[in-house]
N, C-alpha and C positions, 0 to 999 in steps of 0.2 A: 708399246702398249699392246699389240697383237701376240707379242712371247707372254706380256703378264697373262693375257684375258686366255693364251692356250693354257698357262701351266695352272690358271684360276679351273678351267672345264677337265684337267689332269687330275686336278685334287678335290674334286669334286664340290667345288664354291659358286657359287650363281651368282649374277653381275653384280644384284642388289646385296650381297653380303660381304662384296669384297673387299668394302671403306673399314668397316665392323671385324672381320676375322682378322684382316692388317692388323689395327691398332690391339686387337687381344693376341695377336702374336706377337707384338712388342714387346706390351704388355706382362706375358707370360717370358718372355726372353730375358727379361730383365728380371723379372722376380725369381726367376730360375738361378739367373746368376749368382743373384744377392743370396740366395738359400742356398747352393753349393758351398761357396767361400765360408760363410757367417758356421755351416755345420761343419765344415771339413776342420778347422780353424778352432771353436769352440768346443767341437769333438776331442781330438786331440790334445788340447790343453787341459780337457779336464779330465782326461783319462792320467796324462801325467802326474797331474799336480793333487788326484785324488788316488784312493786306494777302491778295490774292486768294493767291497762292500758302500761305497757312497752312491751306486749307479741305485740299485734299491731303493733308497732316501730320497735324491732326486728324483726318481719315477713318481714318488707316490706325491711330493709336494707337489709337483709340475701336475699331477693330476688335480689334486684339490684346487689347487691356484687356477688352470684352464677352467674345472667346472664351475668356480665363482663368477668368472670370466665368463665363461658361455649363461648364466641365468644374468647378467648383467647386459651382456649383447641381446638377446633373448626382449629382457623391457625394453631395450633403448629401441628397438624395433616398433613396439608398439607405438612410439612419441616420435621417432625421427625418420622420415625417408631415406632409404633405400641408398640411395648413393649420398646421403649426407654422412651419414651412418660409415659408410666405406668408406672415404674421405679420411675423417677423421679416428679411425680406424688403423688405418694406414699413418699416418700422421702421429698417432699416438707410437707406432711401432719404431717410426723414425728418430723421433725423439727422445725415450727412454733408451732405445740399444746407444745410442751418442753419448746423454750423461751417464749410462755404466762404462764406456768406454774413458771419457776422463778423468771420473772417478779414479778406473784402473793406471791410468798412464798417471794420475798424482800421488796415489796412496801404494800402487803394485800388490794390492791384497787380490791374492786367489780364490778367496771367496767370492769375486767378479764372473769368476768363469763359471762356477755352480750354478750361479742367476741364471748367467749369458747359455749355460747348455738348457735349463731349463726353460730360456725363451723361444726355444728351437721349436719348443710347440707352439708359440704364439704363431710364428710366422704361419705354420699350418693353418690357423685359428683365423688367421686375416686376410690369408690365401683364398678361405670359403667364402669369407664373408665380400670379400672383394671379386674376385676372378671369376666365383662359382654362382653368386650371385648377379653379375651381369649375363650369365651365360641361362642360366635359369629366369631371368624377367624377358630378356630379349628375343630370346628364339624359342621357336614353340617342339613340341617333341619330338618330331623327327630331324630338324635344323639341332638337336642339342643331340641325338643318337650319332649324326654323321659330322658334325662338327667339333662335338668337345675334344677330340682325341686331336683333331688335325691343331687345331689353335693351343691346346697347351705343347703341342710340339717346339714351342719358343724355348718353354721351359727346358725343355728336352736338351737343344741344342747347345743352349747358354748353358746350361750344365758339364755338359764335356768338353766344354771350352776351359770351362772356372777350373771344373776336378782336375784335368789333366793338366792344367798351366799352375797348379799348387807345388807341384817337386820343382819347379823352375824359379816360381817367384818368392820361395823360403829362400833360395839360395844369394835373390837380390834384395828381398825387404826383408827384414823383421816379421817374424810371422803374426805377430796380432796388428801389425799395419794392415794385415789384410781386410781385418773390419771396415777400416777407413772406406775401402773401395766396396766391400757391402752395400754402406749406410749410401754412399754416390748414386749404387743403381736404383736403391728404393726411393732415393728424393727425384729417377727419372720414373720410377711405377707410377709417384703421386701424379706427376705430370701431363703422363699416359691416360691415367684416369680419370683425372680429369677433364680429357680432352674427349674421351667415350662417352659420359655421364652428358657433356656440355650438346654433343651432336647427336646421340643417339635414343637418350634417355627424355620421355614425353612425360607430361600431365599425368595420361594414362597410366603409362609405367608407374609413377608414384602414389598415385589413386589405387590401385589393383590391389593395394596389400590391405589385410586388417586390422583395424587400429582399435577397435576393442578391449575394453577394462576385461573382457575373459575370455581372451586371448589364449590362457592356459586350458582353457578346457576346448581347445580349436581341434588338439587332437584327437578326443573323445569323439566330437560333435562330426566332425568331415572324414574322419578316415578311420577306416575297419581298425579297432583293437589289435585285431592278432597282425593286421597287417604293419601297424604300427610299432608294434614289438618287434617284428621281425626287420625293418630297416634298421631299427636301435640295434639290434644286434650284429646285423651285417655291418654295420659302422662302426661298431665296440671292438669285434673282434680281430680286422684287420692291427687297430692301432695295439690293441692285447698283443697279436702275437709279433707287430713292429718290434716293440723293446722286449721283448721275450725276447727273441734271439738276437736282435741288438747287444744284449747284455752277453749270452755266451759268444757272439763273434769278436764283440769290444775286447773280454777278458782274454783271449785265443791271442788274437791280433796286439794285445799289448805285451803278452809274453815272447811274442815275436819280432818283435819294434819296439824295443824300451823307450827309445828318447821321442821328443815330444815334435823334431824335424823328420824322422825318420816314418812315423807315426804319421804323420800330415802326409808326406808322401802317399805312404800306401794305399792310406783314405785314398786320396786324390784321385792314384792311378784306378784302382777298384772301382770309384764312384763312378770315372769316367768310361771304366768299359762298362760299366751299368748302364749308363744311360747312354751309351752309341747303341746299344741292342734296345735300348727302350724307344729309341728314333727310331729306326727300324722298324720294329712292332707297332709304333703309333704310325707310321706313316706311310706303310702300306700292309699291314694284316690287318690290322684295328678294323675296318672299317670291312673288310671282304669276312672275315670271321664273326662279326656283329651279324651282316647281313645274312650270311648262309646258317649260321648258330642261333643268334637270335642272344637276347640278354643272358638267358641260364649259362650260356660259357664264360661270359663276362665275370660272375659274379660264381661259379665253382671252379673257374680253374685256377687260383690263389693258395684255395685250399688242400688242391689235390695236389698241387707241385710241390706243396712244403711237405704233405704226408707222403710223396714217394721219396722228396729230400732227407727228411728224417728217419724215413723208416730206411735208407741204404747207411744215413750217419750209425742211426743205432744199431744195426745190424753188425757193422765193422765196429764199433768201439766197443761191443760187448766179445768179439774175440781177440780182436789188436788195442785196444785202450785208446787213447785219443791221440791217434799219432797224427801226421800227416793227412790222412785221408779225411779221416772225422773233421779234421779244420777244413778241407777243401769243401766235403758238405755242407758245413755249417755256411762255409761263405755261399757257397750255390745260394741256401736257404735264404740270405740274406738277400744274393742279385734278385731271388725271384721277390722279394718285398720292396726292391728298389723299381726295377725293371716291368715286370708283371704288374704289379699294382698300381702304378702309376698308368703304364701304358693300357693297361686292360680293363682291372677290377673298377679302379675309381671314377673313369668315363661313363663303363656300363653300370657302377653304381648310382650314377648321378641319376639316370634315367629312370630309376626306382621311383623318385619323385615325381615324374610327370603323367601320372597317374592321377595323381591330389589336383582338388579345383585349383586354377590358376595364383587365386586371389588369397589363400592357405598355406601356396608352396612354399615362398620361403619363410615364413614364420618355422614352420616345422623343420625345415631344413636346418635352419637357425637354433633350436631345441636341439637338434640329431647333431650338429656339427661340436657346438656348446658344450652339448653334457656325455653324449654316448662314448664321442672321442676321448671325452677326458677319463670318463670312466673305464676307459679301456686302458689307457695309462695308469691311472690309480690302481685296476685291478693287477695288473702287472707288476707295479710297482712292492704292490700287499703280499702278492704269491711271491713275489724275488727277495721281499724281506725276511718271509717268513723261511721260506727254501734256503736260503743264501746263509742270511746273519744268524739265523735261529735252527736251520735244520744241517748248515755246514754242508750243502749237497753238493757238489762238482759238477762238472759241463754234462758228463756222460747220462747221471741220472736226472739232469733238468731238459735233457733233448729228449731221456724218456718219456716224461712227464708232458713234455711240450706234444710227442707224437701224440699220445690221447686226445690233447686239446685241439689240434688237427684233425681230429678223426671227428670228433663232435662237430667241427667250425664246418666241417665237409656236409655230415645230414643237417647245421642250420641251413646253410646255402643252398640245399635242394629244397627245403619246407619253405625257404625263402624266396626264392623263386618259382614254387607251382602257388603262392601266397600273391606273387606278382601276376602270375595268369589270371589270377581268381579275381585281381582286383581292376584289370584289365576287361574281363569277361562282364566283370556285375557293374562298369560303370553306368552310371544312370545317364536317359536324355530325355527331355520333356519333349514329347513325338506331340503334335496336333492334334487335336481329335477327332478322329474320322468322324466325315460328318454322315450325320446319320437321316435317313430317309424318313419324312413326316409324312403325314398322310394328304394325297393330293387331291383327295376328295371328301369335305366332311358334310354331311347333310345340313342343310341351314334348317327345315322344319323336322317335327317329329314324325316318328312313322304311325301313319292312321290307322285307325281300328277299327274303319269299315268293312262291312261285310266283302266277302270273295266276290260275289258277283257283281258287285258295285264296281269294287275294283278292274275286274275284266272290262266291264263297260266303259270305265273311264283311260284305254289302254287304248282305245281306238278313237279318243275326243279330241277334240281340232284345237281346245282350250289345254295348252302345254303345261300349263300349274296342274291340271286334273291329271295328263300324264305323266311329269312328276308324282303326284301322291299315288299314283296307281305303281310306278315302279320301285319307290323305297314300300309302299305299303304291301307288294309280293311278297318280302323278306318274311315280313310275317306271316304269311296266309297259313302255315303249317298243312299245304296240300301238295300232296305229290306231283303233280301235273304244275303245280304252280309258274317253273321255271320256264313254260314253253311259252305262256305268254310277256317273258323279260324279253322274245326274241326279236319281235318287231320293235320294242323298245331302245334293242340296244343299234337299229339302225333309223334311227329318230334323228329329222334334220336338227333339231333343235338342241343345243349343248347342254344345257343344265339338262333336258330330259334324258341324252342318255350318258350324263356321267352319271346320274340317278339309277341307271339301269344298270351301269357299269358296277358303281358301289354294291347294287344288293347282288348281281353276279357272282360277285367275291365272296357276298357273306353267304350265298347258297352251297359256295363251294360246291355243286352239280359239275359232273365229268361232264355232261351234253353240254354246259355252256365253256367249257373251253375253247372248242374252235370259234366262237364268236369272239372269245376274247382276244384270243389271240390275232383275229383279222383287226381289232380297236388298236392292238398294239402298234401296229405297223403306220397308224394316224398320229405324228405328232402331239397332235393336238390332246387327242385321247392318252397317249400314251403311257403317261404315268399314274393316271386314273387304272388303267390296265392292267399295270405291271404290279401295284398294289393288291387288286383283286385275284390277281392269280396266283399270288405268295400265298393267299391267306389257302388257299388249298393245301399247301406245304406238301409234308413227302407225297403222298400220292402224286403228286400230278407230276412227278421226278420219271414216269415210267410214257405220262402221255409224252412231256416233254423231248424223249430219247427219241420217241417216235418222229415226232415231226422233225427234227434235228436231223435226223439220216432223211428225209425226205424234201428237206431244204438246203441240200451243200450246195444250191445254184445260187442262193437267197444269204452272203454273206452280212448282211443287217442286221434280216431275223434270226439267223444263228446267234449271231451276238446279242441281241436279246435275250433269246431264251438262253444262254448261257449266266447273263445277267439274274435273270430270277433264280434257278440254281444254286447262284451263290448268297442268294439272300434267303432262300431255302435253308441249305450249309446242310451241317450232319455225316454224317457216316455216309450216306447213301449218296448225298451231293459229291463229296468227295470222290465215291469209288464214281461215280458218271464223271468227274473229269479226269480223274486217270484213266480210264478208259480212251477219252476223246486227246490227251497228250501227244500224239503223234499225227496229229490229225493233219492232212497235207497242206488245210490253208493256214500260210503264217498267222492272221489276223486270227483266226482261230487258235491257234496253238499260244499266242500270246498270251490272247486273254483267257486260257483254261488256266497258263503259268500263274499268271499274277491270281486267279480264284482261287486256286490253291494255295498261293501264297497269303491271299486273305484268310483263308480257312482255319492256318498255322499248320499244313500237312508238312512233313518231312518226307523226299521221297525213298523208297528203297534202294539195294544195290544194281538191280536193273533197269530200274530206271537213271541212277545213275549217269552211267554210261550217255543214255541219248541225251541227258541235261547238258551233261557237259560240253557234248559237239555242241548243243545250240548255245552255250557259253563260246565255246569259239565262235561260231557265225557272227557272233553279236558284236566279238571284240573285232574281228575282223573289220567289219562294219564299221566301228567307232576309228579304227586307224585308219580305212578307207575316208574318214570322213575327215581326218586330222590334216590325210596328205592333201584331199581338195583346200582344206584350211589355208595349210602350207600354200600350195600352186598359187592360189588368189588373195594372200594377202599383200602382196607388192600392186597388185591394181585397183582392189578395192577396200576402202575403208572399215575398220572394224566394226564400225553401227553403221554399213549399209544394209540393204534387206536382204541381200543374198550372203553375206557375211551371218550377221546374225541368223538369219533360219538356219545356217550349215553349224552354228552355234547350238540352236536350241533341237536339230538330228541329234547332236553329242550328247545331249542331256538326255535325250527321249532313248537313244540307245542304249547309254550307259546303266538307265534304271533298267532298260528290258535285263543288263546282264545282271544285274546283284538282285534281280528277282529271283532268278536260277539259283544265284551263288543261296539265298535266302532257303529257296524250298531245297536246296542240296545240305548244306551247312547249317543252317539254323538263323531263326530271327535279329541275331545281332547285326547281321550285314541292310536291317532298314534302316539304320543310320544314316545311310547313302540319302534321301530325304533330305537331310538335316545341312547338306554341304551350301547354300545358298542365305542360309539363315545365322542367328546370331552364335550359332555352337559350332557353325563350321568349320572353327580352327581342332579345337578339340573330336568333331568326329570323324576329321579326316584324323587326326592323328590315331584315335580310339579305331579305325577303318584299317589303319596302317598296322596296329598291333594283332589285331585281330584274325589279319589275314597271313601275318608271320606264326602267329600261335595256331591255328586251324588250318589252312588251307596245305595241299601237298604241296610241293619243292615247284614242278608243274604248273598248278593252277595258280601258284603266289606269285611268280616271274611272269604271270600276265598280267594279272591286276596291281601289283603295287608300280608299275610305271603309271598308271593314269594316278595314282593315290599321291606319290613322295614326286609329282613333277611340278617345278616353279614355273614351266611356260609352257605352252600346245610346242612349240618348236622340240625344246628339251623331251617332252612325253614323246613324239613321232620319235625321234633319233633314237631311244629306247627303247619304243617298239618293232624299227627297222631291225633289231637286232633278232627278233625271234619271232615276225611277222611279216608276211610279203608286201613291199611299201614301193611305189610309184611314184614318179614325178614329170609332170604333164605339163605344154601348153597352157594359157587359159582359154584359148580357142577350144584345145584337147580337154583340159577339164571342165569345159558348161556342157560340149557334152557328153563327157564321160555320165555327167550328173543326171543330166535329161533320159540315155539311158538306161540307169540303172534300174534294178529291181522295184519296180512300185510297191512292195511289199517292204522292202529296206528305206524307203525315203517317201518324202510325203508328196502330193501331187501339187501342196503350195509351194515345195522349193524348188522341183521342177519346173513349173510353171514362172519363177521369179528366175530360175536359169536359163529358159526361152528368151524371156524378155532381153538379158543381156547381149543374145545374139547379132541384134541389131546393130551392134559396132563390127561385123564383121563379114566379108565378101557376099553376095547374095549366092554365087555358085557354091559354097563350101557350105550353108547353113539352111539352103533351100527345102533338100531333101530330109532335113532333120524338122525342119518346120511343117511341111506339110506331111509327115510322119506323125507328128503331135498332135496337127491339127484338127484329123479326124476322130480326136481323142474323145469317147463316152465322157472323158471329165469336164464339165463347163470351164472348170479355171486352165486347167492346160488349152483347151481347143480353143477357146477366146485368147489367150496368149499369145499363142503360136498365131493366130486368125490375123492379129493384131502387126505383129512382126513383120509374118508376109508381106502384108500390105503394104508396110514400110520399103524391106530390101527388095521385094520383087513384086510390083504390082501386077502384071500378066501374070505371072501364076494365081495370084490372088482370086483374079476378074475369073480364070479358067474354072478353076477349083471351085468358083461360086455356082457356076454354070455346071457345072458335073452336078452340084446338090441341088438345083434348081431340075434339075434334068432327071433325079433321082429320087424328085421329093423329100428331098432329106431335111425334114421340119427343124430335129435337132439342132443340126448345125447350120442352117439357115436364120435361126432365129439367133444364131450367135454372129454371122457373118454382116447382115444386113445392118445394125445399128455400126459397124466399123465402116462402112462407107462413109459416115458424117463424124464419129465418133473423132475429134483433135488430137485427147491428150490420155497418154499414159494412168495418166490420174483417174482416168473412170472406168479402169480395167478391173477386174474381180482384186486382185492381187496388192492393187492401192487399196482396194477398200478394206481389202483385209486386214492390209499394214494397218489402218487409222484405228479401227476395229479392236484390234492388240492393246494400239498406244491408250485408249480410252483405260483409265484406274479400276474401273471394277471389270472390266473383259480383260484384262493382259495376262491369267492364269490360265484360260481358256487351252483348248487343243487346236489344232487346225480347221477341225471336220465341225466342232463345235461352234466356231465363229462363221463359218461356211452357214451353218444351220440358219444362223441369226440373220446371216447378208440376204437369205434366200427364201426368208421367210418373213419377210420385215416389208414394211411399206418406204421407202427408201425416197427421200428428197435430198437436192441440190439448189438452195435459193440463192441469188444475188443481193450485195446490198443494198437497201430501200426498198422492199420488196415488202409488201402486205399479205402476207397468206391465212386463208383460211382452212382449218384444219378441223374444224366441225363435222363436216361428212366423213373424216377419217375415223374420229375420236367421238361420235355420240352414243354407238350403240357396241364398243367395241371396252374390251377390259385390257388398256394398252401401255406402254411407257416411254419416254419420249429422250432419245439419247441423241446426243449432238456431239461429232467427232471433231468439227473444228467450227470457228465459228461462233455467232451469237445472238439467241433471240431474245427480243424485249416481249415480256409480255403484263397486261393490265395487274394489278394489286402486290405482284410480287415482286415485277422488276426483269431484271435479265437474266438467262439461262446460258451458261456458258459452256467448251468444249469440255468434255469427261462426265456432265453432268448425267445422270438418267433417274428420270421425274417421273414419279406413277400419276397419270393423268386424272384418275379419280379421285387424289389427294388433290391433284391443281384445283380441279372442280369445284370441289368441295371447301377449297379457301377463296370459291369466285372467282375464280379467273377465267377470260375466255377466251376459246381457241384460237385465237386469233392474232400474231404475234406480230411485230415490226422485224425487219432481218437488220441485224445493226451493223454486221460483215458478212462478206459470202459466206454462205454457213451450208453445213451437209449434216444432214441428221437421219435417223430410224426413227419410228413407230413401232416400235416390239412388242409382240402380246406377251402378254404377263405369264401363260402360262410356260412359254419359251423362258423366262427367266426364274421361274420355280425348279424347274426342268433340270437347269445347269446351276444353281442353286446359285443368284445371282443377285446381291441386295445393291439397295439402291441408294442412289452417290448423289450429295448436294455438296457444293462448293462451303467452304467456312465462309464465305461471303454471306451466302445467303442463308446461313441458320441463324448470323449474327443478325439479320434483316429481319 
């Protein structure tokens, strides 16, 4: 099991697909076989038993006949699933190749073989429909970029099995006994396949597809025109120039091999050095030459290799005639339509599709397979009857002919592929909609039309309605001086009166009342009342803004505020004030100038550049630092523990910081990154994966596509190990690797939830790390750590109190003293934060966010049976009532349960009074409401109780 699961991580297969690429290499091993023998076999007899001018006639029936065939597979798509459809598919192919084979063995009519070569394209035909279509529902598009080449390797092998062991087993069977052993391995495909369809293939699987009466106009409706044209003809013209030179190396090849044993040999051997070198090519370039090239090699190097092949045939036949050499070309031409195309062209073709919505793909597929392929046949067939029977041309002037059709197949394949950029580039995603900032203050009366000096007089009244009407009615006074009486207003105990002051502030837009506003900002409470009114000054206030911005680098809050208005500012002028501040030394600063700008839609220049991209490395850095913590503590700790998961949600927080960069570096396509949690995820990582092949340098792609194309954090780290400095710690070593690191790289809740796990470990070795933290300015770390101490080492604890005691140190006093009686873990900042998350409408929150809400909230812990009164909290207060676990009964409505948050003047207002039963120990908030306008925060009833 440990050789399979290495040579599985060898060939690039992940655990979960190992059941799956088995059985399609079976799969594929045996259909391989069945299609060597069945061509090698039916080639050969009908090259003997017909004359050169019948390959023409055949081409063109077997084309008409396949595309009747492909519009019939085509509807039966519309009416049957997917793998029923295969099934019998397959089964139809089994059965008719058997009764033309008895036919033949009763009757011995050669006209059996004309069928039997012309069903040579069916198998191709049932091959899509089967093999190409489990590979196409199953795996999503980068599982189908790095798998299709390895799992048709089956085919690969069982083919120079077949081809080589034909000079061997003419000489023991009868050569059309070889069908027998065809039709054998195709009744093991059916077996295979059905045993894939039966384990692998879901509801969803068969749901996916469209079952639509216009169904034919699917391709119109979901995929670009010209990009649509252009797979049809990258599919046409492979099979066009198949029998194209099929035909001159068949006629070459039979003037060299009369008999029909001699003939089979050749095939054989030939077919079989084709396909050892197409083993080869698929099973170890295929997939290093995808990755480093990208699809355009896939799909022009088919073409270029038959126009350098040709054009060295026609170079020599036009001075030597078609001796020796010219056949050796012709054959090259052929191994590269054997070998090449197989191994290269038709994997990296496949991929052209996975562009198209899921649920469209293989219908169209099914159309391109059906009609273009056959069409390529037909046309082939049309040009060789015309050329052949009617123009009388020879090999030398149809490899002429054929090098132009090379030379064109070359510029379709470049239009075909910048056509796959394009369609790669412009796919769509329905992004969220940013939500947009309302007004957080709207006057509830009109503004009065009292006289000015009324108004002054009622600016200094004890009666707060009067001062209301006095500070909305300044707005209007149309007096210059008017603004100086908003100023006592705007430091009014009273809240409706000075968000009243604060509103018409805004509307005065006056430079003198900026610095008032700007001290209201720094008030929670006020704050979005604030931040409103100082937009409404727009650019101008961009210069006072600068000012106080260099005069507050000690004040990282208000920076970030006023950065905040800036960007809701925007413009020309916002932008050049964040590039300017881009390099600014505080990270938190520098972040959020990145993402402003990245709001903005700025693209940065070539010197900025340069610094973007180091802080793209710091970042990724970061995120592998964070991988390998991942790594170190997932054997001790559970994947939904809290320090598990927050080192989970650093990954996410980092990773967006890096494709903000990649975003204002490279362009808007990389906000996809967004979308990897939600219902497109699958598609915008794959669309993420293309993207960053098509756009990014050699460089910056080999960093981002490990986090992109990886199936586990394990697998991502071992690939970042390769080209990033990667560590492996203790988990003693790693809690605190974590507690030291950069507080600007990591948050002070996951540090703080990495103190706490210290407690399992010697009080000598985590002492000094603890009371290190302890004196931490952060409430959540320094109660952590406070907490801990007290745990492994109480003498330090009792010491350390007594220093703060002895030092006045209020701060941390005020956190040390409730740990003296303080029991349990549970009523540590850090639990309540955890509960705080788990609650339905807080779990999108940030850290600092929910911090906000713990610390600003009126915070109970009731037992059950417990009667509380909550009237003096909730009578004169505009508040909301959220309950993390727990359950309160209250009069008229019933019970209130954990997740729920109830705007209390809607309680009121349906009669309820405050006054609840605890029905379980229950822990709830009192949130003011403008806290939850703030963080834009709507409010959660259970379906219980709307159905009540």
């Amino acid at each position: 099991m440990k050789k399979f699961r290495n040579i599985s991580r060898m060939l690039n297969v992940r655990k979960d697909e190992e059941g799956l690429v088995s059985l399609l290499m079976a799969y594929s091993f045996f259909m391989g076989g069945a299609t060597a023998l069945f061509y090698t076999v039916v080639a050969s007899s009908f090259l003997v038993s017909f004359d050169r001018l019948a390959l023409p006639q055949v081409y063109v029936v077997g084309g008409i006949f396949i595309y009747v065939l492909g519009l019939g597979v085509t509807r039966l798509q519309k009416k049957i699933a997917f793998d029923r459809l295969a099934e019998n598919m397959l089964l139809f192919l089994i059965v008719s190749i058997s009764l033309f084979l008895v036919f033949y063995h009763v009757t011995g009519n050669r006209w059996v073989f004309f069928i039997l070569f012309l069903w040579n394209r069916v198998f191709v035909l049932v091959n899509g429909v089967t093999f190409w279509a489990v590979v196409v529902k199953l795996f999503n598009f980068q599982q189908s970029k790095r798998l299709s080449s390895l799992i048709n390797t089956g085919d690969v092998f069982s083919s120079v099995i077949m081809y080589l062991a034909v000079p061997g087993l003419v000489k023991i069977l009868p050569i059309d006994s070889l069908l027998i052993i065809a039709v054998g391995f195709l009744v093991v495909c059916a077996v295979l396949l059905r045993q894939i369809h039966k384990r692998y293939v879901t509801a969803e699987h068969k749901n996916d597809e469209v079952s639509s009466e216009h169904v034919d106009k699917v391709a119109d409706d979901v995929v670009n025109p010209s990009y649509y044209r252009a797979i049809f003809f990258l599919a046409l013209l492979p099979v066009f120039a198949l029998f194209y030179v099929e035909y001159i190396f068949f006629i070459e090849s039979r003037v060299i091999f009369p008999n029909k044993e001699s003939l089979a040999s050749f095939l054989g051997v030939f077919f079989g050095i084709s396909a050892i070198l197409e083993f080869f090519i698929k099973t170890f370039f295929y997939n290093k030459l995808i990755s480093k090239y990208g699809v355009r090699l896939g799909i022009m190097i088919l073409p270029l290799s038959l126009v350098f092949s040709f054009a060295v045939s026609v170079i020599y036949g036009l001075g030597y005639d078609t001796a020796a050499i010219f056949f050796a070309c012709v054959a090259l031409s052929r191994f590269f339509l054997s070998a090449i195309r197989k191994a290269i062209s038709e994997p990296a073709y496949q991929v052209l599709y996975q562009p198209i919505q899921a649920r469209f793909r293989l219908n169209i597929q099914g159309r391109i397979e059906g009609r273009a392929k056959a069409m390529g046949g037909l046309a082939a067939g049309v040009v060789l009857l015309i050329l052949v029977n009617l123009w009388q041309l020879e090999a030398l002037p149809l490899a002429i002919v054929f090098l132009v059709v090379a030379l064109g197949w070359a510029v379709v394949s470049f239009a075909g592929q910048n056509a796959y950029k394009k369609m790669v580039r412009e796919k769509v995603f329905h992004f969220p909609a940013r939500q947009v900032r309302g007004n957080a203050y709207v006057p509830q009366n009109e503004r009065t039309s009292k006289p000015f000096d009324e108004l002054i007089s009622q600016v200094f009244s004890k009666n707060a309605e009067e001062r209301t009407e006095a500070a909305l009615g300044l707005g209007g006074a149309n007096r210059f001086l008017s603004y100086k009486y908003l100023i006592p207003l705007l430091q009014d105990p009273d809240q409706r009166v000075r968000e009243a002051a604060i509103y018409t502030a805004g509307e005065l837009r006056r430079s003198e009342l900026w610095p008032y506003l700007m001290e209201q900002m720094e008030i929670d409470r006020y704050y979005s009342v604030a931040f409103d009114a100082l937009v409404k000054s727009g650019v101008p206030l961009l210069k006072y803004i600068e000012k106080s911005f260099l005069s507050n680098n000690d004040n990282r809050y208000r920076q970030l505020h006023l950065l905040k208005i800036v960007e809701e500012i925007g413009g020309g002028e916002a932008i050049r004030f964040f590039r300017r501040n881009l390099e600014n030394p505080n990270r938190f600063i520098k972040d959020k100038v990145l993402e402003s700008l990245r709001n903005l839609n700025y693209g940065c220049n070539s010197t900025e550049k340069i610094f973007l991209l180091n802080e793209l490395d710091e970042h990724l850095k970061t995120f592998v630092w964070l991988l390998s913590a991942q790594y170190d503590l997932s054997e001790t700790y559970p994947h939904d523990s809290q320090l598990m998961l927050n080192i989970e949600r650093e990954k996410q927080r980092i990773i967006r910081k890096a494709f903000i960069v990649l975003e204002v570096v490279y362009g808007s396509r990389f906000h996809a990154i967004t979308l990897l949690k939600g219902e497109q995820a699958m598609d915008a990582r794959d669309y993420l994966t293309e993207i960053s092949d098509l756009l990014l340098p050699e460089n910056i792609k080999n960093k981002i596509l490990p986090f992109l194309d990886s199936a586990s954090s394990d697998e991502m780290r071992n690939r970042y190990a390769e080209i990033l400095p990667v560590s492996e710690l203790s988990v003693e070593e790693r809690l605190i690797d974590i507690i030291n690191k950069d507080y600007t790289r990591i948050s002070r809740w996951t540090k703080a939830v990495a103190i706490r796990e210290l407690r399992h470990f010697p009080a000598e070795i985590v002492t000094p790390v603890l009371v290190a933290n302890a004196v931490s300015h952060s409430k959540v770390i320094s109660q952590t750590a406070f907490y801990i101490l007290r745990i492994v080492n109480p003498g330090r604890f009792k010491s350390l109190m007594d220093v703060m005691t002895r030092d006045k140190d209020a701060f941390h006093l005020d956190i040390m003293k409730p740990l003296e009686w303080l029991a349990t873990e549970e009523d540590l900042l850090i639990s309540k934060l955890r509960r705080l998350r788990e609650a339905q409408g807080l779990s999108k929150l940030l850290n600092g966010e929910l911090q906000k809400i713990l610390l600003n909230s009126a915070y109970f812990q009731e037992e059950e049976g417990e009667v509380i009164d909550l009237r003096k909290y909730t009578n004169n207060a505009d508040v909301s009532l959220l309950i993390t676990y727990g359950k309160l009964f209250f009069s008229k409505i019933g019970g209130i349960e954990a997740g729920e948050i109830r705007n209390v003047v809607e309680l009121k207002n349906q009669g309820v009074v405050m006054i609840p039963n605890v029905m379980e120990n229950t822990e709830f908030y009192l949130i003011e409401n403008y806290l939850l306008k703030d963080l834009n925060i709507t409010h959660h009833v259970s379906e219980e109780a709307v159905s009540q």
